[in-house]
C-alpha positions as CSV (number, residue, x, y, z in Angstrom):
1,X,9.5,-8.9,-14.4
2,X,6.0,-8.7,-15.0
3,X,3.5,-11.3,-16.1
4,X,0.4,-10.7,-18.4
5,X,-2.6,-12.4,-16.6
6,X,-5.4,-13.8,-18.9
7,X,-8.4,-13.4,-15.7
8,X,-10.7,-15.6,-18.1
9,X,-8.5,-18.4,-17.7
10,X,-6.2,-18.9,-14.1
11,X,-4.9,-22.0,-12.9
12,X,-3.0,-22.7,-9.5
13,X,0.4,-21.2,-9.2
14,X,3.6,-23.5,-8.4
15,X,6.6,-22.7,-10.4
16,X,5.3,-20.8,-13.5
17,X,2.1,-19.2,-14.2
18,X,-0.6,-20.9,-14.5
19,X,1.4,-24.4,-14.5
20,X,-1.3,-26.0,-12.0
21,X,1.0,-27.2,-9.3
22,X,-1.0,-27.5,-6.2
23,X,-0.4,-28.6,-2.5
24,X,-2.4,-31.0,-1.0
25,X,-2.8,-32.1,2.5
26,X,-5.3,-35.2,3.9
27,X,-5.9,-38.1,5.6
28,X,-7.2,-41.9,4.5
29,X,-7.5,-44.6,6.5
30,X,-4.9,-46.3,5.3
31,X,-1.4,-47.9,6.4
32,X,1.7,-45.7,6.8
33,X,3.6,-47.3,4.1
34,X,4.0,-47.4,0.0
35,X,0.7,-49.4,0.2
36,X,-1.3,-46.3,1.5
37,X,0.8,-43.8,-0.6
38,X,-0.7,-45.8,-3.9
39,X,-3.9,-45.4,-2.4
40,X,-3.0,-41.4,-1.9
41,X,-1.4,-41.5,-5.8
42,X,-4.7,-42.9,-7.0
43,X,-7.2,-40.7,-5.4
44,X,-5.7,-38.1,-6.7
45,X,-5.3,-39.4,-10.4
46,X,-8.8,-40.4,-9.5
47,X,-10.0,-36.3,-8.8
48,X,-8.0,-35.5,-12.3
49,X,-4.6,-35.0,-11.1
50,X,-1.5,-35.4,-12.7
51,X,2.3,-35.7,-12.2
52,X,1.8,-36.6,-8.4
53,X,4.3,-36.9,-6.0
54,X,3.4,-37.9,-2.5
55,X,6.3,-35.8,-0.4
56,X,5.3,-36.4,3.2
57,X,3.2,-39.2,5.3
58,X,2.6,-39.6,9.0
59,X,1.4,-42.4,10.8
60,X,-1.8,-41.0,12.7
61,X,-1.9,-44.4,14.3
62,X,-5.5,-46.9,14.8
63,X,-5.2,-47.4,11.0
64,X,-5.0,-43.7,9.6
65,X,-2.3,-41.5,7.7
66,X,-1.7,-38.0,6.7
67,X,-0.3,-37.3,3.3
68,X,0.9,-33.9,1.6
69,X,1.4,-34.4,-2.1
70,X,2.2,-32.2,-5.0
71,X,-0.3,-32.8,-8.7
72,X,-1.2,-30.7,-11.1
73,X,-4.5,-29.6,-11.8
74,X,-5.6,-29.3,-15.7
75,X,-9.0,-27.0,-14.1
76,X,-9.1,-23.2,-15.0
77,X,-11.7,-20.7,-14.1
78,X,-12.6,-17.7,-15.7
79,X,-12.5,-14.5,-12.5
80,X,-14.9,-12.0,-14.3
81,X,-17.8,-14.6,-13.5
82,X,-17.1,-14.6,-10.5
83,X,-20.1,-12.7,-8.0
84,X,-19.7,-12.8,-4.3
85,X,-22.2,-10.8,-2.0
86,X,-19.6,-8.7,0.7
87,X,-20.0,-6.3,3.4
88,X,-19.8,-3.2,1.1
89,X,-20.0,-0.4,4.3
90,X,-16.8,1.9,4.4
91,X,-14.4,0.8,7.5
92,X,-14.1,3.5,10.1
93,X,-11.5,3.3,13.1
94,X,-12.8,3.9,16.6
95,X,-12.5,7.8,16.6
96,X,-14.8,7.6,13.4
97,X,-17.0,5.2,14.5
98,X,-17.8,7.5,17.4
99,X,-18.0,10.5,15.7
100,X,-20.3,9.4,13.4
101,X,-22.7,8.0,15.3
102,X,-22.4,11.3,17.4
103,X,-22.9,13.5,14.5
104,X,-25.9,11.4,12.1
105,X,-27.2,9.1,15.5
106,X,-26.8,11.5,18.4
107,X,-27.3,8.8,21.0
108,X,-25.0,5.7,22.3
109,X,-25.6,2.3,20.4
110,X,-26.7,-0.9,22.5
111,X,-24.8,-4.4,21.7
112,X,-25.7,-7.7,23.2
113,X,-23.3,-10.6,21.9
114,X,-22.7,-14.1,22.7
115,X,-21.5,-17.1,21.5
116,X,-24.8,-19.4,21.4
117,X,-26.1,-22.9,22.3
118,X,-23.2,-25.4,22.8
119,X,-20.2,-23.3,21.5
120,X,-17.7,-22.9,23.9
121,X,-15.3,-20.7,22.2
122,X,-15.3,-17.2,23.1
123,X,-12.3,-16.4,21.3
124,X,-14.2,-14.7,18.2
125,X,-17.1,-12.5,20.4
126,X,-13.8,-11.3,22.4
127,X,-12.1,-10.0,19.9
128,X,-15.0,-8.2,18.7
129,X,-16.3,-7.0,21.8
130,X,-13.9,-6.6,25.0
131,X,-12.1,-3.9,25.4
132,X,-8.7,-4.7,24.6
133,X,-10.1,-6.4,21.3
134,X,-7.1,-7.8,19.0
135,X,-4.6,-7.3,16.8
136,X,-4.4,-3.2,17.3
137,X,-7.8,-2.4,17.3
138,X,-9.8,-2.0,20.6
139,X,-13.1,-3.7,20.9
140,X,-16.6,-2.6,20.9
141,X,-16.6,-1.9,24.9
142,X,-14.7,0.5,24.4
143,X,-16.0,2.8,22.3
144,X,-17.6,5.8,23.2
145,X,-20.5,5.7,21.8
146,X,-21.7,1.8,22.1
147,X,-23.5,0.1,25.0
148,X,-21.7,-3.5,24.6
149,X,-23.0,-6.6,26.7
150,X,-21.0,-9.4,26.4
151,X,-22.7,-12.4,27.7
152,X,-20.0,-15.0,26.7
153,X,-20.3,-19.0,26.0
154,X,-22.9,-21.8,25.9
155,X,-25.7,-19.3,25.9
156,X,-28.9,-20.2,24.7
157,X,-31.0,-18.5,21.7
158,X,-33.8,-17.9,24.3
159,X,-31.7,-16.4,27.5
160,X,-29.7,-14.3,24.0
161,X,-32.9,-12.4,23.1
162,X,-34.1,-11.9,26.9
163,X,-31.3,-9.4,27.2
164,X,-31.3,-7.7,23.7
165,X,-35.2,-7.0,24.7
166,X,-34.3,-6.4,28.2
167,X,-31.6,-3.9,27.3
168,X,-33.5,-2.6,24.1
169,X,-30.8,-3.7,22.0
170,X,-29.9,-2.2,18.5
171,X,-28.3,-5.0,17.2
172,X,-27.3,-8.9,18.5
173,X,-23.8,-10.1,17.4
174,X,-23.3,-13.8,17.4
175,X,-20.1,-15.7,17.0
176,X,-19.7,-19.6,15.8
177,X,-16.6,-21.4,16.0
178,X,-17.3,-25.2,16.2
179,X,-19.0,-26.1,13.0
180,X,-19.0,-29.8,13.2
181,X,-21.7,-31.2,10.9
182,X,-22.8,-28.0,10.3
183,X,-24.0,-27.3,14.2
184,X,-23.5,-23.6,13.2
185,X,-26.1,-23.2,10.6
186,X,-28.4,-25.2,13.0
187,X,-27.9,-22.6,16.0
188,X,-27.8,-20.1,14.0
189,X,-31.0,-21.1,11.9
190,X,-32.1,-21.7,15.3
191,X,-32.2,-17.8,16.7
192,X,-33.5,-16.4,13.7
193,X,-36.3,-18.5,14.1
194,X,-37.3,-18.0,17.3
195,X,-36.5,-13.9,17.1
196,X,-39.3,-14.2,14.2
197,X,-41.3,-15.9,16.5
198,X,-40.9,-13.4,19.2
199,X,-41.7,-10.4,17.0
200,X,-37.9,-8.5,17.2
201,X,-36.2,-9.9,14.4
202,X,-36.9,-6.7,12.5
203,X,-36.5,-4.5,16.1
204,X,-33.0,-4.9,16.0
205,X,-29.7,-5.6,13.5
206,X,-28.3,-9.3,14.0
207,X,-25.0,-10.2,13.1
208,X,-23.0,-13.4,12.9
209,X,-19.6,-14.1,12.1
210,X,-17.1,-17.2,12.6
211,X,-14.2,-19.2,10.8
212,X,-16.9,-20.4,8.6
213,X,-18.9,-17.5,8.1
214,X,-19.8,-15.4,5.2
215,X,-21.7,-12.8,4.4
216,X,-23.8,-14.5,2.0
217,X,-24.4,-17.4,4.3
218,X,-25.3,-15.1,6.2
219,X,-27.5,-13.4,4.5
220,X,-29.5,-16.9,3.4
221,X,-29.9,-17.3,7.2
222,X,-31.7,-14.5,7.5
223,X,-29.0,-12.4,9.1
224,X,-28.6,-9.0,8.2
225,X,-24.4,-9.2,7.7
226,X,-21.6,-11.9,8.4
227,X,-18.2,-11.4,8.8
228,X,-15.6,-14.1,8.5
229,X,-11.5,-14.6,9.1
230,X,-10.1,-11.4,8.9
231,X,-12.8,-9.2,10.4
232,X,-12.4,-7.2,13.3
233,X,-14.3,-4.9,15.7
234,X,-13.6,-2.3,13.1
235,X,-15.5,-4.0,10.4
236,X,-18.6,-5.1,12.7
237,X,-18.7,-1.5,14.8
238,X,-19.2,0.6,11.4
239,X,-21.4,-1.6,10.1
240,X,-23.5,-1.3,12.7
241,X,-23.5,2.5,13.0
242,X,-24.1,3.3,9.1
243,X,-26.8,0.6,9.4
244,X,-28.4,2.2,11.8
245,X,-28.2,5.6,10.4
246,X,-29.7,4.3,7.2
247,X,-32.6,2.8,9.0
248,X,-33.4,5.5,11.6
249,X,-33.0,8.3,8.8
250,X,-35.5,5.8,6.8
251,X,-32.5,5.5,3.6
């Protein structure tokens, strides 16, 4: 069976097309009991849902509970408007990566990355960047034809661009996991700033990429790509090498 989808107008999918049903999980600081699931029911009708049904609620004890309800949503939105800015560069596998950077570059790439300032969560710059990498697809340090510097957790803007310069780095790849309060845009406001300051931030590519990291946010920070959830060492080593064929080849 086949469904004829009218992209101009979409709603959420539950049970038929575009009947609105949506899944909803959150906490209030409210009792565990049919007091706080009124309170849940009327938020809801309060944010334009209807037919709500609270299904679950947990006592997250010192006053708070968690709630997963089921509403319907009366919004649609229209998919040919939408515009998202993406890293468009064609994704090459290691092999690729190296032999393209042999053949158009002709000489070994230099990486410095880190995750910066309080961030302790090496997680992301690991995946990217040591050699066993994740999920089937070996990290930066492993390729032939990259120079990677891994410099790990909590490490500060200033001690960051010390080694790019010291190392004459081609491009500085940043990772952000905690984003409380929006401490990531902070940091990551924060390097760009004082790489402009220093005179490199056009010596070199800079990259940034996290759980809450696009490629347009990115881009507003003043970095020159961003890769989210879902990228892998694949995505940020050819973008790097086509980059830096562009730029040396003056594209």
């Amino acid at each position: 069976m086949s469904f004829k989808i009218d992209p101009t107008r979409i709603k959420p999918y539950g049970d038929t097309l575009n009947d609105g049903r949506m899944q909803l999980s959150f906490a209030l600081p409210v009792s565990c009991d049919e007091a706080g699931k009124e309170a849940a029911k009327i938020l809801l009708k309060t944010m334009g849902f209807e037919n709500i049904e609270i299904c679950f609620l947990k006592d997250l004890h010192e006053g708070f509970t968690q709630f997963v309800a089921y509403a319907n949503t009366l919004v649609t939105i229209d998919t040919t408007k939408i515009h998202v800015k993406v890293v468009d560069t064609e994704v090459m596998n290691m092999d690729e990566t190296d032999e393209f950077i042999e053949k158009n570059i002709g000489r070994s790439l230099t990486v410095v990355g880190a995750c910066i300032e309080s961030d302790a969560h090496t997680v992301g710059i690991d995946a990217i960047m040591n050699m066993k990498g994740y999920n089937h697809r070996f990290g930066i340090e492993r390729y032939k034809y990259f120079n990677a510097y891994n410099m790990g957790a909590q490490v500060p803007s200033e001690e960051l661009l010390k080694k790019a310069k010291e190392v004459n780095a081609d491009a500085i790849l940043v990772s952000q996991i905690v984003t409380q309060k929006d401490i990531h845009i902070k940091n990551l406001t924060r390097l760009i700033e004082i790489a402009e300051s220093e005179g490199v931030r056009d010596k070199m590519l800079f990259i940034c990429g996290g759980p809450r990291i696009s490629h347009e946010l990115a881009i507003e920070l003043g970095y020159d790509a961003g890769f989210g959830s879902g990228s892998y060492s694949t995505n940020v080593a050819s973008f790097i090498a086509i980059e830096m064929e562009k730029r040396l080849n003056n594209k």
